[in-house]
C-alpha positions as CSV (number, residue, x, y, z in Angstrom):
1,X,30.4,20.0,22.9
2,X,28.6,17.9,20.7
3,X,28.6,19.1,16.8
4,X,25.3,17.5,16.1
5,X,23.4,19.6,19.1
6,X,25.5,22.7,19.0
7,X,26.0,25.2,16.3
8,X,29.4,25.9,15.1
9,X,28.3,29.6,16.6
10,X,27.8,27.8,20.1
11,X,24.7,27.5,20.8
12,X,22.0,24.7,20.5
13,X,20.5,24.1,17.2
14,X,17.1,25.2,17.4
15,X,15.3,21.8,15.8
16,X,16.6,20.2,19.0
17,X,15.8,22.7,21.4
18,X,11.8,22.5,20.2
19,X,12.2,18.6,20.0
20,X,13.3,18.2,23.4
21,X,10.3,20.5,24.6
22,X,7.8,18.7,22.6
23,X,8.7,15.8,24.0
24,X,8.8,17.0,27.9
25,X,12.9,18.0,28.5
26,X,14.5,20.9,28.8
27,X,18.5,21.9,29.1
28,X,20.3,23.2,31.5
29,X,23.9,24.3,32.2
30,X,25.8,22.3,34.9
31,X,29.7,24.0,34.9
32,X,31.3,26.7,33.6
33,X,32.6,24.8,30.8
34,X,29.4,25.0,28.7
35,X,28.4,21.4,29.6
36,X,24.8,20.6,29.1
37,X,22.0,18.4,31.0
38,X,18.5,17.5,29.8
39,X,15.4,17.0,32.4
40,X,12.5,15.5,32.0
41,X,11.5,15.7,36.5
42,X,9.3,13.1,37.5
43,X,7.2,14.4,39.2
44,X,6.7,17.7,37.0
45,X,5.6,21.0,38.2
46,X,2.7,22.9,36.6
47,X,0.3,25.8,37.3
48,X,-3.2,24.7,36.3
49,X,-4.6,27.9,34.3
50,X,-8.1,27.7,35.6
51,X,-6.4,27.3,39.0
52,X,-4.3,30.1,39.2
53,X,-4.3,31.9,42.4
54,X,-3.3,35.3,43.3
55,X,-2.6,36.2,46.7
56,X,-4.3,39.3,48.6
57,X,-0.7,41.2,48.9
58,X,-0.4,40.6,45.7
59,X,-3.9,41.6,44.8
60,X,-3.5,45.1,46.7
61,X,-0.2,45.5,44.6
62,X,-1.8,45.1,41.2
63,X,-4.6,47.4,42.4
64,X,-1.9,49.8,42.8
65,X,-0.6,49.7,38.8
66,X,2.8,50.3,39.7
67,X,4.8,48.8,36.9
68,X,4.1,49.1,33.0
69,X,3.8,45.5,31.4
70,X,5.5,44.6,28.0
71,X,6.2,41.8,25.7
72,X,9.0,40.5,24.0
73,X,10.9,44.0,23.9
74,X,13.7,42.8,26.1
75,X,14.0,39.1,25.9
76,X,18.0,39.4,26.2
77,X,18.0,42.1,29.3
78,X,15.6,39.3,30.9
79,X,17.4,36.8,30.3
80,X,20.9,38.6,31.6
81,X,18.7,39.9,35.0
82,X,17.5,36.5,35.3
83,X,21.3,34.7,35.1
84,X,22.4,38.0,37.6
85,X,22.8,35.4,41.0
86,X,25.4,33.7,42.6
87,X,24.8,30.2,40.8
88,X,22.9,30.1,37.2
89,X,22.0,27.2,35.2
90,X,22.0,30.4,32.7
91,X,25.5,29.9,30.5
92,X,26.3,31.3,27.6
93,X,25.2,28.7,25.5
94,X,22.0,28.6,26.6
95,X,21.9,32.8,26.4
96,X,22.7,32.0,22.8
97,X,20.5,29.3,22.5
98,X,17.5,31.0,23.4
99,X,18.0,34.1,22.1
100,X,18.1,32.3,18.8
101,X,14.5,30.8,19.4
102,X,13.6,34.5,20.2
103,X,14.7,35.4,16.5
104,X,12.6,32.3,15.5
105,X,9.4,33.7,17.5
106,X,9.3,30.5,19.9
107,X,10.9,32.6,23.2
108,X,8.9,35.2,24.7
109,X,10.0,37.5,28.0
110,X,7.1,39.1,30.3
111,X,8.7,42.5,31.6
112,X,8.2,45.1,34.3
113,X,8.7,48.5,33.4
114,X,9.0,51.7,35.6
115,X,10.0,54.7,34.5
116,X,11.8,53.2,31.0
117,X,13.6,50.7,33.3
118,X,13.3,46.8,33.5
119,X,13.0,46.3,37.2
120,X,11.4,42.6,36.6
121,X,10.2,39.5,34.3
122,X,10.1,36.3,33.2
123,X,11.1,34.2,29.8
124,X,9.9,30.9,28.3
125,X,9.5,29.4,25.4
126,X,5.8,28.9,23.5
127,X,4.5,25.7,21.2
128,X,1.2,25.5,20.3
129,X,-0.6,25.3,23.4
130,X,2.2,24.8,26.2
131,X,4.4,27.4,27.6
132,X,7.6,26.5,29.0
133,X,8.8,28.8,32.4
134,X,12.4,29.1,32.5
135,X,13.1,32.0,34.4
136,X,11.9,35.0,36.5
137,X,13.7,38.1,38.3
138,X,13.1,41.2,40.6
139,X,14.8,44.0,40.4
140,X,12.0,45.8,42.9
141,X,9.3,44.2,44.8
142,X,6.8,42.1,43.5
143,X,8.0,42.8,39.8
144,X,8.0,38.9,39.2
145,X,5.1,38.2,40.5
146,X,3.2,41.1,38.5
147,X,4.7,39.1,35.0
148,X,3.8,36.1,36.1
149,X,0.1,37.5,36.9
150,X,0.5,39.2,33.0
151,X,1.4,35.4,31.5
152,X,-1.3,33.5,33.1
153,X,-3.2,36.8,31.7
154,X,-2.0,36.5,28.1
155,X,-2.3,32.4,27.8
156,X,-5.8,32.5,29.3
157,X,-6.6,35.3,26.5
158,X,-4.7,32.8,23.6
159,X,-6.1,29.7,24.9
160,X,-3.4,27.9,25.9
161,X,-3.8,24.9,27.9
162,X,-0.5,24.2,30.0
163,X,1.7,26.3,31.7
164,X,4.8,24.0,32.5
165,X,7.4,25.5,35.2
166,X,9.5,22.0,35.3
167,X,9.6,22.0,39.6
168,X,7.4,23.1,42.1
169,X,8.4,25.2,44.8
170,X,7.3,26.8,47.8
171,X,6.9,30.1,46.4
172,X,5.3,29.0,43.3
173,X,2.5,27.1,45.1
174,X,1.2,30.2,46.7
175,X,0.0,30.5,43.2
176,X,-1.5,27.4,42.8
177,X,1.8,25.2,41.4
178,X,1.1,21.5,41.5
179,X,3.1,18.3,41.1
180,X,2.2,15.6,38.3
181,X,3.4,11.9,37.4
182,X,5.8,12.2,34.5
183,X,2.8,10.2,32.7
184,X,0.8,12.6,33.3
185,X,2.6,15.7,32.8
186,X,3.0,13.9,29.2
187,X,-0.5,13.6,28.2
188,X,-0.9,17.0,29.3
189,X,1.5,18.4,27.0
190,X,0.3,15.9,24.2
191,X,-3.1,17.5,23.8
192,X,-1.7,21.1,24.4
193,X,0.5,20.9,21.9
194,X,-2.4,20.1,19.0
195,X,-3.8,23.9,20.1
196,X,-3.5,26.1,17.4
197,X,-2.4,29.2,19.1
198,X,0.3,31.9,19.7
199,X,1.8,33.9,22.5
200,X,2.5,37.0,20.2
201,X,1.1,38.9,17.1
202,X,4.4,39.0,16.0
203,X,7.6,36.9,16.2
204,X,9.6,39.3,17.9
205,X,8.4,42.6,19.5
206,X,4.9,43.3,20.8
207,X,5.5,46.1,23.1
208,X,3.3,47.7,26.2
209,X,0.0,45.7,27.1
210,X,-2.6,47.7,27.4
């Protein structure tokens, strides 16, 4: 591993972690032995805020309330329920890494509550006006989908101007995901990021959204 990206503590040093965002890439793990790849897809996927769609099962699901919604009070369970599969980009490394920006009040995790347990959610990082998806999970039915309807809540309530979620899938498009030009994608993210804005109150724990 390379000294001048990683910490002698293993993970990524946080000044390159927010560089590599502002500037459109993103890591990811590609073995087991910690090894590290940066992306910048071409084209990029995004979700258009004033474009986001919510399907009618989903719809009668949120009628229905069934989870309780917090912020940023488990960002390391998420992140371990998220990295819970059969292949993860999700190594230690990057555990570490982004933990770290969740001390440094750039990470954020979107969670699904029942009865005191996590069942569901989602992390990514916030800068100014962008967020970046990383990851979501379901630990019961529709628990994903009920963060992901609490994000586009929360960025549309701080103003935020892009939500990246670096490819577009099939799943994803139901909610309106689209596909930009790499040139694109980078002007986007140039005028989001001179938004004044943040995801939390606080750097770390917000708790139960009302």
């Amino acid at each position: 591993m390379s000294e001048s990206i990683f910490t002698n503590e293993g993970y990524i040093r946080p000044a390159v972690l927010i560089a590599a965002y502002r500037g459109g890439m993103f890591p990811m793990a590609m073995d087991s032995r910690g090894d590290i790849g940066w992306f910048s897809p071409d084209p990029r996927g995004v979700i258009p805020l004033d474009a986001f769609h919510i399907p009618h099962g989903l719809k009668r699901t949120l009628r229905k309330n069934p989870f309780e919604v917090r912020i940023n009070t488990a960002f390391r369970e998420v992140m371990d329920g998220c990295a819970n599969r059969t292949t993860t980009w999700i190594s230690r490394e990057i555990k570490l890494s982004y933990e770290k920006l969740f001390e440094l009040g750039y990470a954020h995790s979107v969670e699904c509550w029942r009865n005191d347990k996590l069942v569901g959610g989602l992390y990514g990082i916030g800068i100014a006006g962008a967020f970046f998806g990383e990851s979501m999970f379901s630990r019961e039915t529709d628990a994903s989908k009920v963060a992901l309807v609490a994000l586009v809540d929360r960025l549309k309530e701080r103003k935020f101007e892009l939500l990246d979620t670096q490819w577009s899938t099939k799943h994803l498009e139901n909610f309106g995901c689209i596909e930009l030009p790499r040139y694109e994608y980078l002007d986007q993210l140039s005028r989001a990021l001179l938004v004044k804005t943040r995801f939390a109150d606080r750097e770390q724990h917000e708790g139960k959204l009302e």
